[in-house]
N, C-alpha and C positions, 0 to 999 in steps of 0.2 A: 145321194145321201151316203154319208158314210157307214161303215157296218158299227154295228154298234151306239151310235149316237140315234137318240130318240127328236122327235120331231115336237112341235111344242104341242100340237094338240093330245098326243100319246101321254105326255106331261100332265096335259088337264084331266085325263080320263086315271089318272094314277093316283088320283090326291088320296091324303091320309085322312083317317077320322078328324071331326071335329073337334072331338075331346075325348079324353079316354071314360068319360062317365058314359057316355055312348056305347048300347052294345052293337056288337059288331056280330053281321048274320054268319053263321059258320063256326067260328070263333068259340072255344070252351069260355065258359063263367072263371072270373080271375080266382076267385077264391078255390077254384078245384084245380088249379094249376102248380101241381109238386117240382117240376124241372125243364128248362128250356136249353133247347142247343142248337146250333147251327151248323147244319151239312154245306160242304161244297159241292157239287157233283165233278167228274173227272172236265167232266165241258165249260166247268166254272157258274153252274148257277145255283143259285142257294134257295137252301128249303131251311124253312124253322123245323123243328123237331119238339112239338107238348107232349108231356106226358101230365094226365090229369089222376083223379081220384073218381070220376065219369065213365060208367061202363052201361053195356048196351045186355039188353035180354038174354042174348047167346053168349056173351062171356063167359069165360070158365069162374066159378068160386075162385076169390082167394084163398091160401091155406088156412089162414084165419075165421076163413065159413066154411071148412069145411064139416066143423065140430068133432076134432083129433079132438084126446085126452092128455 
């Protein structure tokens, strides 16, 4: 097999959602999604980049909680 070329069954284990009404485990809620980008890495494989409005317990405040005057 050559490097690079997938084999058909790596193919079938790849498949996309069925619909985008489907959610997807993992995946942030669309509606909290402020900006998307696509890294290369220097090896050439690509990562999406979300940034949401979804923050976790230990997050720091935004400025806007921190209640400045």
């Amino acid at each position: 097999m050559a490097k690079g070329s997938r084999s058909e069954e790596d193919k079938k284990r790849r498949k996309k959602p069925k619909s985008s009404s489907e959610p997807n485990p993992g995946l942030p809620d669309k509606a909290t999604v402020i900006s998307e980008r696509e890294f290369i890495s220097p090896k050439g494989k690509r990562y999406r980049i979300i940034r949401t409005t979804e923050r976790d317990p230990y997050d720091p405040p935004d400025d806007d909680d921190k209640g400045g005057t």
